[in-house]
Structure formats: C-alpha cells, structure tokens
N, C-alpha and C positions, 0 to 999 in steps of 0.2 A: 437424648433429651427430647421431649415434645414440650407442646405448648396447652397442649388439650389436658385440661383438668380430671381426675378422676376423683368420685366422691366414693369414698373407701369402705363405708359407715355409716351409721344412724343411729343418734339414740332408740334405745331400747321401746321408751313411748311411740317412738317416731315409726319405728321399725313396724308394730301391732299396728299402728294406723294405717300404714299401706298397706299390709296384709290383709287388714277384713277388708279394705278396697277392692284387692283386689280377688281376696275368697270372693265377696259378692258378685263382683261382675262376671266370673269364671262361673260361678253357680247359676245364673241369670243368659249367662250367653249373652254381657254388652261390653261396649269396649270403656277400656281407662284413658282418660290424656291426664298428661301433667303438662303445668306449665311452671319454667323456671325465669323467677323474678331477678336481676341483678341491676342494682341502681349502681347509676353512673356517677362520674365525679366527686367522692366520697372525699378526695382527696384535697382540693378545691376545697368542699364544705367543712373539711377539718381545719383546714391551715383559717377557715374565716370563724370557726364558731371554738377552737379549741377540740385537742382530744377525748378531755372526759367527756365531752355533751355529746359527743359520738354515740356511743352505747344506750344512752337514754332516748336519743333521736330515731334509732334505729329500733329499739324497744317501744315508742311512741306508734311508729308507722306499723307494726307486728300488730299492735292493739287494735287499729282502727282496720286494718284488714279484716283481723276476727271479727268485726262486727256489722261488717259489710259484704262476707261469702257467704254462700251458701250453708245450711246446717249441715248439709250433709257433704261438703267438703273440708277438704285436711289441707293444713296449712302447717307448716315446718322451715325454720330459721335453716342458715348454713351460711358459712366463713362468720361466725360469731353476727349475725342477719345484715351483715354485708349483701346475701341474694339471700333468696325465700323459693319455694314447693309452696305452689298448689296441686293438691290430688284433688281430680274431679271424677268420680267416680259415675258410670252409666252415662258418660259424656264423648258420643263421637266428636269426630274431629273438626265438624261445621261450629257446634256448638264450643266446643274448646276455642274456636279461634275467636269467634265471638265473645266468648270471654272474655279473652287476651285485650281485644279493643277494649270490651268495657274499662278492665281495669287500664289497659294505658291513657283513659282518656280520664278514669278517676285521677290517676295521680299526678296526670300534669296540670291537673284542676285545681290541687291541692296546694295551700300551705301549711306546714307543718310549725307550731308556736311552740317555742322552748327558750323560756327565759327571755328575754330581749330580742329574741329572732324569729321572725318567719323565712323556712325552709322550705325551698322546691324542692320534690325528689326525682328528676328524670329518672329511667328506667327502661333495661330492653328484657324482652320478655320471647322467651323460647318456648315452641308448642310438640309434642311427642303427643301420638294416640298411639294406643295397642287392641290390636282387638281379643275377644274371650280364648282364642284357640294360639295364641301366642303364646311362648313360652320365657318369654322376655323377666328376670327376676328384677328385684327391688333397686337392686344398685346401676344394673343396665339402665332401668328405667329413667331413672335419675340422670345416670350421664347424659343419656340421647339428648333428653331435654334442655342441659346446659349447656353441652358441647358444639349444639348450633350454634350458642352464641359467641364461640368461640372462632368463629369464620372471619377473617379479618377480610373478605370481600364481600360478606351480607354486612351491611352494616343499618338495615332496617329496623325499625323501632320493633317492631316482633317479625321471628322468623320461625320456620316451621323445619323438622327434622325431613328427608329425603320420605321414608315412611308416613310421614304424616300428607307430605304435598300432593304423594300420588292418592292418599286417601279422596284429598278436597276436591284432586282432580277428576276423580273418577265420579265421585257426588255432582259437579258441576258441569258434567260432558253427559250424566245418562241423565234419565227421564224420573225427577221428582218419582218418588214410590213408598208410602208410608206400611208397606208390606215389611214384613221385618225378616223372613228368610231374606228375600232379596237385597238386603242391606248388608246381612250378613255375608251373602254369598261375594258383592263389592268388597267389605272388607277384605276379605280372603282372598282374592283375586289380588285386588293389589297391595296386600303384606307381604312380608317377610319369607313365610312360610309355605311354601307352596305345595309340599307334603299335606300339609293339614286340608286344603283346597281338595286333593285327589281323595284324599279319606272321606271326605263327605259324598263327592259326586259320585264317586267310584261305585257303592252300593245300590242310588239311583240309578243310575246308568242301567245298572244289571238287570234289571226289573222294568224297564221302560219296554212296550213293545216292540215289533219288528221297523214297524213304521213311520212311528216318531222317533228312532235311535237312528235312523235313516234319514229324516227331512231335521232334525239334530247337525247328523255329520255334517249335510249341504249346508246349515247355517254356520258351521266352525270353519267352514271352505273360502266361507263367503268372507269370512270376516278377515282370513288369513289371506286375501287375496288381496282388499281393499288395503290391509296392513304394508306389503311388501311394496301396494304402488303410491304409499305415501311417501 
C-alpha cells in the first residue's frame, strides 16, 4: 500500500483541455506548470456547517476561481472539488510560482458566504512545470503536481515538485536573459530528459568550428572542475 495518490482519469472535457494546453506549448516550444489546489480542513468545516453545504461550498469557491484566472487558463475539480488543477499554459516555473502566491494570498483573504456562514478556505498548493521537449502525458502531469503535497515533511503552504525547484533554481543562480533559446536550453539542462538536451546540441556542436569547439571544451573543464571542488 502507499500513501501517494494517483489520479487515474479525467473527464472527457477535462481531458481536451489539457491536450490543447499542451498541443500549444509543444507547437510553440513553451513550457506547462500546473498547479494543484487541495483545501485543508474540510473536515472541521463539515462537522461546523453540515454535509450538504459542503458541495455548494466547494462549487462556490470553483466559481469565483473562474472568474479570477486567467482566460487562457484551465481549471478542473477533483475528489468531487475537494482539490482543484490549474493548467497554465506558456507558463515557466517563475511565473507559475508566482501564481501559486497570488492565489494563496487570494484565498486566505477570502470569506466565502453560504447561508448564515462565512467560510475560510486554507489551502496548500503544489507547483510541477514541464518544459515543450518533455514527454511527460496528462495523468503524470497531474500526479507530480499533487503528489508533492503529499510529503508529510514539506508541509509549506506551496511546494514545488524536485523538477520544478531545479528549474527556479537554475533561473535564480544564472544571469536574468530574456533570450529565449537560452531559456530553453536552462529548461533542458535541468529536466528530466537529458536525451532531449544531447538532441539539440549534438547537431550544433558538429558545425561549430575548430576553435570555438575548443575554447567550448576548456569552458565545460572549467565548469567541471569548479563542480567537483564544491
């Protein structure tokens, strides 16, 4: 038995919505993050407000999402909207995380009015980016995202998948560059994928001449040297 959830499935609607997410950013060459929303203390809020108001509560906060993302992001219920999907599509993982605050600083801002009660809804909130040369499908996608928050020693208001932190880390350690090979060439370096990485530079490489494929090597020496004496 584990403890780690898997999301098996997606409606049919749900399913097409990811898909052109992620046709588009695959055709465009940008990356996807999701992030996975799971409010806390559900349980608590039922034994105070009753079971049926549950479902209307949770269909309240769905509604005021939608009217508060982006248009061109996807938002999707799960465990009956006990947690929530955002797809954010052409969203590295700077701007994903930035998201995440936005909206955890929306909803602890909030109260939600249903019948005779105003509802807090705490919430922790999981970040997964993938970049365009990933091969990562719809339901992986999903899990990464939730399954961080499944760490019973992160217990951070949002936390970010291993893939995702080396991304931020890699954006936060080089040098601001609104070049966009070189963004991509980051991604790739620190994904998943490292196959995909050698397919791109591979052909450069071959074509570079004698001399910068040489003052090249001394830079990868260099770097591997500083590496080993860290």
């Amino acid at each position: 038995m584990t403890a780690v959830t898997t999301i098996s499935r997606a409606s049919s609607h749900s399913q097409q919505m990811i898909d052109q997410a992620m046709s588009l950013c695959r055709r465009h060459q940008q990356p996807l993050s999701i992030l996975a929303v799971q409010f806390q203390e559900l349980q608590s809020i039922k034994a105070d407000i009753g079971a049926q108001r549950i479902e209307r509560l949770l269909a309240n906060v769905l509604h005021q999402l939608h009217a508060i993302k982006r248009c061109e992001d996807g938002l999707l219920s799960y465990q009956s909207g006990q947690s929530l999907f955002m797809i954010l599509p052409v969203t590295p993982v700077d701007g994903a995380l930035a998201m995440a605050q936005r909206l955890q600083q929306w909803l602890s801002s909030q109260e939600f009015e249903l019948d005779e009660f105003c509802i807090s809804m705490p919430a922790r909130i999981g970040v997964h980016c993938v970049s365009a040369r990933e091969e990562e499908g719809v339901v992986q996608l999903l899990n990464r995202a939730f399954n961080t928050l499944k760490d019973t020693k992160d217990t951070a208001a949002i936390s970010l998948t291993e893939p995702a932190r080396k991304q931020l880390d890699a954006l936060q350690c080089s040098p601001r560059t609104h070049d966009r090979l070189s963004r991509e060439l980051l991604e790739l370096a620190n994904g998943t994928n490292q196959a995909s990485l050698m397919e791109v530079l591979s052909p450069a490489l071959s074509v570079l001449d004698e001399q910068l494929r040489l003052k090249l090597v001394d830079q990868l020496l260099e770097v591997s040297t500083q590496a080993r004496a860290m």
